[in-house]
VONUSE-620403 format. One record per residue: residue number from 1; x, y, z of N, C-alpha, C, CB in turn; residue in one letter. Coordinates in nm, 2 decimals, always signed. Glycine has a CB too. Example, Ala and Ser with C-alpha at 12.3 -4.5 7.8 and 13.67 -1.06 7.14 Angstrom:
2
<vextor 1; <+1.32; -0.57; +0.78>; <+1.23; -0.45; +0.78>; <+1.32; -0.33; +0.78>; <+1.13; -0.45; +0.90>; "a">
<vextor 2; <+1.28; -0.22; +0.71>; <+1.37; -0.11; +0.71>; <+1.29; +0.00; +0.79>; <+1.41; -0.06; +0.57>; "s">
//
This chain:
80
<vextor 1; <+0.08; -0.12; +0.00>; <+0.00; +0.00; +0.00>; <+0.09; +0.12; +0.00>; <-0.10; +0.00; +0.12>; "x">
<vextor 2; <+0.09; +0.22; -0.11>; <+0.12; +0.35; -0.06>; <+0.10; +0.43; +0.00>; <+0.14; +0.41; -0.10>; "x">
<vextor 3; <+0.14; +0.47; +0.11>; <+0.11; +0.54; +0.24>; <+0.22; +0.71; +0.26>; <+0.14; +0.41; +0.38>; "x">
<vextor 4; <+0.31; +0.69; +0.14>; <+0.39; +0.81; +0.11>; <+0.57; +0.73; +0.13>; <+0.35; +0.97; +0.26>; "x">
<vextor 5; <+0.59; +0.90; +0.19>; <+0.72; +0.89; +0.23>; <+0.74; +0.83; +0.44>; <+0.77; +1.06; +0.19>; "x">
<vextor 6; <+0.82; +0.77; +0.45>; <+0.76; +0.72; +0.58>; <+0.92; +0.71; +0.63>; <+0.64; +0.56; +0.59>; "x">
<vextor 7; <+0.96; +0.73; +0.80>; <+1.06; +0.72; +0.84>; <+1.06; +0.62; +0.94>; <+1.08; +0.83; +0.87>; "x">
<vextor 8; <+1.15; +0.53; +0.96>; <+1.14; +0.43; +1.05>; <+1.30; +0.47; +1.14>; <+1.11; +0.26; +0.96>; "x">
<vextor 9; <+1.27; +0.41; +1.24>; <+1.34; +0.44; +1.37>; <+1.35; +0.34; +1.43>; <+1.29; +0.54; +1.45>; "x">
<vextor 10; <+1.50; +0.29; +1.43>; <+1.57; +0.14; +1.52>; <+1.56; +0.23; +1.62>; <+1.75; +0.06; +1.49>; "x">
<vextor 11; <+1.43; +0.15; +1.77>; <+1.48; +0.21; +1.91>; <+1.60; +0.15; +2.00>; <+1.36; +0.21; +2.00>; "x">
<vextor 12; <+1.66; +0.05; +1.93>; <+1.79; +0.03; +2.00>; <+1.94; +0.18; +1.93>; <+1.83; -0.18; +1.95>; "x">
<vextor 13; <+1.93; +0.13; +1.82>; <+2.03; +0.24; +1.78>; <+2.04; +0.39; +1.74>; <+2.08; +0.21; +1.69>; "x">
<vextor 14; <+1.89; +0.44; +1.72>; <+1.82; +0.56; +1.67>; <+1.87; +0.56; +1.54>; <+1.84; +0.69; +1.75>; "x">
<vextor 15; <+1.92; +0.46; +1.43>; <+1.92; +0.49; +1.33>; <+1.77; +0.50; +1.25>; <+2.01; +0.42; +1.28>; "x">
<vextor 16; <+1.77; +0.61; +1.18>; <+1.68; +0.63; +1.08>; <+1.66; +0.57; +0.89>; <+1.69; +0.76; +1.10>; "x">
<vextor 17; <+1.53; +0.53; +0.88>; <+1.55; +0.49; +0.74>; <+1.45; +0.57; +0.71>; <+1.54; +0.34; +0.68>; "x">
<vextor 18; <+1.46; +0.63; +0.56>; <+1.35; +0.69; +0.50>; <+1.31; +0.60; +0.37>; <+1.37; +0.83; +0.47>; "x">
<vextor 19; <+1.18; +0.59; +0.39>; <+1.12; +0.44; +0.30>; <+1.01; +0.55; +0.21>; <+1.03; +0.28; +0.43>; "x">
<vextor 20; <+1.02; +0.50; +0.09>; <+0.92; +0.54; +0.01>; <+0.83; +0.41; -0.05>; <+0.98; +0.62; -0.11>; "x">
<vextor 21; <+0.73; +0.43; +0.07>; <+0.63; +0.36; -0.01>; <+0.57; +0.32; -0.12>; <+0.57; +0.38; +0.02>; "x">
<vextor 22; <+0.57; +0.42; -0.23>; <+0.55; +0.46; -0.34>; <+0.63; +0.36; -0.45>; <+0.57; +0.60; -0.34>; "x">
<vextor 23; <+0.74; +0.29; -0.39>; <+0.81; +0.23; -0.49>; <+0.81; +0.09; -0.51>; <+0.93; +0.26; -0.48>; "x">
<vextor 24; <+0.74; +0.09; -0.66>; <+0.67; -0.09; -0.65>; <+0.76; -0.16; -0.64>; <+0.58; -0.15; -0.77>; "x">
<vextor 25; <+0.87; -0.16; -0.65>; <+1.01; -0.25; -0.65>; <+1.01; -0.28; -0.52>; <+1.15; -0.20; -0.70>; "x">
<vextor 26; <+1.05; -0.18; -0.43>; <+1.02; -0.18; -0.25>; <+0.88; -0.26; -0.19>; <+1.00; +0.00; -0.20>; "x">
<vextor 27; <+0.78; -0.27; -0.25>; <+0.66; -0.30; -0.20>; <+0.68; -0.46; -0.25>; <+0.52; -0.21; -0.26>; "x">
<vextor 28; <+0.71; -0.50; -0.39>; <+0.70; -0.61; -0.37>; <+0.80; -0.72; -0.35>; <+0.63; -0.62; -0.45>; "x">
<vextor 29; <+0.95; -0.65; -0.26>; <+1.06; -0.71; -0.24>; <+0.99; -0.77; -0.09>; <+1.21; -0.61; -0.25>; "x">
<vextor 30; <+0.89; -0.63; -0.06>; <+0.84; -0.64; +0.09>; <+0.77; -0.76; +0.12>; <+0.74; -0.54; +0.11>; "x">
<vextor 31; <+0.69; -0.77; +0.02>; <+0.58; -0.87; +0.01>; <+0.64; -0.99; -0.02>; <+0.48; -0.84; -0.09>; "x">
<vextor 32; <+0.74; -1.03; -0.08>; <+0.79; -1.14; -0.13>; <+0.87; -1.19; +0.02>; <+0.88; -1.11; -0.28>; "x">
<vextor 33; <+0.96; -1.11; +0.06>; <+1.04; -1.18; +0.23>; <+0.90; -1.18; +0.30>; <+1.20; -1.03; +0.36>; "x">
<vextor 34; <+0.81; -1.12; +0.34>; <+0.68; -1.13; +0.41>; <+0.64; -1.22; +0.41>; <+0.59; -1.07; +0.37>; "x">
<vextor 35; <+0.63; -1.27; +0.29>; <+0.53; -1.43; +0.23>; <+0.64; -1.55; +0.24>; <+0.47; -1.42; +0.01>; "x">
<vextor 36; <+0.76; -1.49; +0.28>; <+0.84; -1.61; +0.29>; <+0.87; -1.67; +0.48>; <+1.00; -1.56; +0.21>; "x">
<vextor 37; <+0.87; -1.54; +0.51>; <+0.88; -1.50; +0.66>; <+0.73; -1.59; +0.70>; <+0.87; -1.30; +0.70>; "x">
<vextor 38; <+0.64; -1.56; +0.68>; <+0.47; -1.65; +0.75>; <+0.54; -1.81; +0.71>; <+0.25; -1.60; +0.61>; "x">
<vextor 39; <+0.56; -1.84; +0.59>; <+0.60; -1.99; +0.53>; <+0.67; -2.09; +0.63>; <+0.69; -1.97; +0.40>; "x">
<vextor 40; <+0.74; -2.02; +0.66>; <+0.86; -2.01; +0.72>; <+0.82; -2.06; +0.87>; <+0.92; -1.86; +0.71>; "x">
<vextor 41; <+0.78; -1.96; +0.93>; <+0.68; -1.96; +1.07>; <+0.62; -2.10; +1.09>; <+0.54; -1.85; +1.06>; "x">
<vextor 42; <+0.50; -2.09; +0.97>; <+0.36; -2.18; +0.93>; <+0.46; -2.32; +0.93>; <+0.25; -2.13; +0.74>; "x">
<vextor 43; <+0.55; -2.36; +0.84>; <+0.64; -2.47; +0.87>; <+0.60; -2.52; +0.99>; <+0.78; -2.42; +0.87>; "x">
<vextor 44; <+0.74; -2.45; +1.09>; <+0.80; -2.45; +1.20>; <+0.72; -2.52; +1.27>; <+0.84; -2.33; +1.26>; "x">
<vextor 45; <+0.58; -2.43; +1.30>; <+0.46; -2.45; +1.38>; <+0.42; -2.60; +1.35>; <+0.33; -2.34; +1.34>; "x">
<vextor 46; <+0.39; -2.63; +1.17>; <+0.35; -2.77; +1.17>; <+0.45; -2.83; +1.19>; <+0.29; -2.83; +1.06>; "x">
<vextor 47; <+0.58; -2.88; +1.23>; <+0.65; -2.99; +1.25>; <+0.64; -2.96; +1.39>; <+0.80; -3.02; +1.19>; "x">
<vextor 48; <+0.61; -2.87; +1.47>; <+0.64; -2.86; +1.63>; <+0.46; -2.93; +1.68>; <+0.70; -2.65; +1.70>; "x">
<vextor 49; <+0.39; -2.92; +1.54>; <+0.28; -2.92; +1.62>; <+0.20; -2.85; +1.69>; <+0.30; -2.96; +1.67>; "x">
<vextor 50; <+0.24; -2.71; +1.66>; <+0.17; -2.61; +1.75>; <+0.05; -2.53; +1.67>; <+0.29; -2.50; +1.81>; "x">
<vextor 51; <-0.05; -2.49; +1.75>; <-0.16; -2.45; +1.71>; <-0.14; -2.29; +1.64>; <-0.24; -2.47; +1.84>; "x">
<vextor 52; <-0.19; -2.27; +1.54>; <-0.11; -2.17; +1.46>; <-0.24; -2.05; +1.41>; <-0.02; -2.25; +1.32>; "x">
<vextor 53; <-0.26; -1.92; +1.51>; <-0.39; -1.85; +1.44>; <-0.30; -1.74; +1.42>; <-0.55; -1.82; +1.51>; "x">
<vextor 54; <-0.39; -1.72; +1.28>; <-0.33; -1.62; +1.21>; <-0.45; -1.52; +1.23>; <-0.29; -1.65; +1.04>; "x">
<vextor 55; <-0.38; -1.39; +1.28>; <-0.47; -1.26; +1.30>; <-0.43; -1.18; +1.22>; <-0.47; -1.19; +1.42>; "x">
<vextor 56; <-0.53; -1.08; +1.19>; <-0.51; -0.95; +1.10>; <-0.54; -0.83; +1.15>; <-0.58; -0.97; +0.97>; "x">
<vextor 57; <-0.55; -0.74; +1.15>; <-0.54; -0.58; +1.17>; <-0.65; -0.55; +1.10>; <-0.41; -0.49; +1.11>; "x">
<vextor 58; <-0.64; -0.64; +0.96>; <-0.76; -0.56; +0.87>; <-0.95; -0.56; +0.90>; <-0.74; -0.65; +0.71>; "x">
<vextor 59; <-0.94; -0.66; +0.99>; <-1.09; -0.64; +1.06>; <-1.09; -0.70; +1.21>; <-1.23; -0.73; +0.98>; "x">
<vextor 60; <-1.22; -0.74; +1.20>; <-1.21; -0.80; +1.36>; <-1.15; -0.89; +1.41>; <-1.31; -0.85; +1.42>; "x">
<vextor 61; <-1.08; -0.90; +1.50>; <-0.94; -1.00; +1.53>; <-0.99; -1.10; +1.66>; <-0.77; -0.89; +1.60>; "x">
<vextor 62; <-1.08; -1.03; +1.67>; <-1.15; -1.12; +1.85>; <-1.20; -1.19; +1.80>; <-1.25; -1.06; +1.99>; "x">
<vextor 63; <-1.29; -1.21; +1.75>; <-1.38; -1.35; +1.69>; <-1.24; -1.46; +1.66>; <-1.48; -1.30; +1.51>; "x">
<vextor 64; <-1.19; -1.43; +1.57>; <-1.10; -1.50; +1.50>; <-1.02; -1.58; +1.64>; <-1.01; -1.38; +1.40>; "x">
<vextor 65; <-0.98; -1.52; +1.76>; <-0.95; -1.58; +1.83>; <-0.96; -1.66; +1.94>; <-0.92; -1.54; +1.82>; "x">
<vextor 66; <-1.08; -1.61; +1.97>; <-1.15; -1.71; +2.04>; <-1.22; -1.82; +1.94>; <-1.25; -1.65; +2.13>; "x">
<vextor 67; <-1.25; -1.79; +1.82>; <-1.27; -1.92; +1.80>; <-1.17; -2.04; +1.77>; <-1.33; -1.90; +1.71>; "x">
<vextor 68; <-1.04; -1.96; +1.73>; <-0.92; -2.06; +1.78>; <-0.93; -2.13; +1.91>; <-0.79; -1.98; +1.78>; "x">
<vextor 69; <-0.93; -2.06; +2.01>; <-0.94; -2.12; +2.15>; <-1.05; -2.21; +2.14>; <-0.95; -2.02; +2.28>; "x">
<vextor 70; <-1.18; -2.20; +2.10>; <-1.26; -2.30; +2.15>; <-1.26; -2.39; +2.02>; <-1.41; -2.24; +2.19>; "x">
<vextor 71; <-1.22; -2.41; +1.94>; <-1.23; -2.52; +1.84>; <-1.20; -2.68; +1.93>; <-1.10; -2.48; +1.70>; "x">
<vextor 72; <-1.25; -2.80; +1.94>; <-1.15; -2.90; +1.95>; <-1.06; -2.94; +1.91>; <-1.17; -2.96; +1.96>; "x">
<vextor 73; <-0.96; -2.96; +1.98>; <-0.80; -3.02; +1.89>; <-0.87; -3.19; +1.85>; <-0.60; -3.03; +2.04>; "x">
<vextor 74; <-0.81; -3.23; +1.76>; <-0.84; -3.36; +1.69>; <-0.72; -3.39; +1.75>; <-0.86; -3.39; +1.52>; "x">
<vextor 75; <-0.72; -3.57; +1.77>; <-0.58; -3.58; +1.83>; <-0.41; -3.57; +1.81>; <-0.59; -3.66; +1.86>; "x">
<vextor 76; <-0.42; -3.49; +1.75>; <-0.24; -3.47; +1.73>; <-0.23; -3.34; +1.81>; <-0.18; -3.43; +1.54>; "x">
<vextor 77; <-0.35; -3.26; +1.84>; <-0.36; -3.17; +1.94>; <-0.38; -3.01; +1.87>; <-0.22; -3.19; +2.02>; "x">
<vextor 78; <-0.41; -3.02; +1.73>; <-0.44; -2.91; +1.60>; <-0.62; -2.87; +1.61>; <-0.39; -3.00; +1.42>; "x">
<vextor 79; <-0.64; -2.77; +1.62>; <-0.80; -2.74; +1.59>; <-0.87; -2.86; +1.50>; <-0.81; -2.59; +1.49>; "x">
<vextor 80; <-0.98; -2.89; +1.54>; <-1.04; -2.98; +1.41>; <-1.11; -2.90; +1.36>; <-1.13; -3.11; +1.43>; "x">
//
């Protein structure tokens, strides 16, 4: 999404980046480590076995998570 010009700030080092959202090369280098980064995760989670909800920002997030919590696990111990 372009959202402009945007400054980000390491609070360990105070270095600054200035990021231009605007640049589709930037957005979809973004999106591509992004989509590799969840994969990645989502993996991990299925060989460990662990119960894996994905939330979003873009709407309601509470539903979504309690219905994670109340689902029954089937037995390997995963939501059925």
């Amino acid at each position: 999404m372009d959202v402009g010009e945007l400054t980000l700030v390491d609070p360990e080092t105070g270095q600054t980046l200035r990021v231009d959202t605007g640049d589709r090369h930037l957005r979809t280098a973004f999106d591509a480590a992004a989509s590799a980064d969840r994969a990645a995760l989502a993996a991990v989670f299925r060989r460990l076995a662990i119960r894996h909800l994905r939330l979003s920002t873009d709407g309601p997030w509470l539903p979504a998570l309690a219905k994670g919590f109340t689902r029954t696990p089937d037995r390997t111990g995963r939501p059925a």
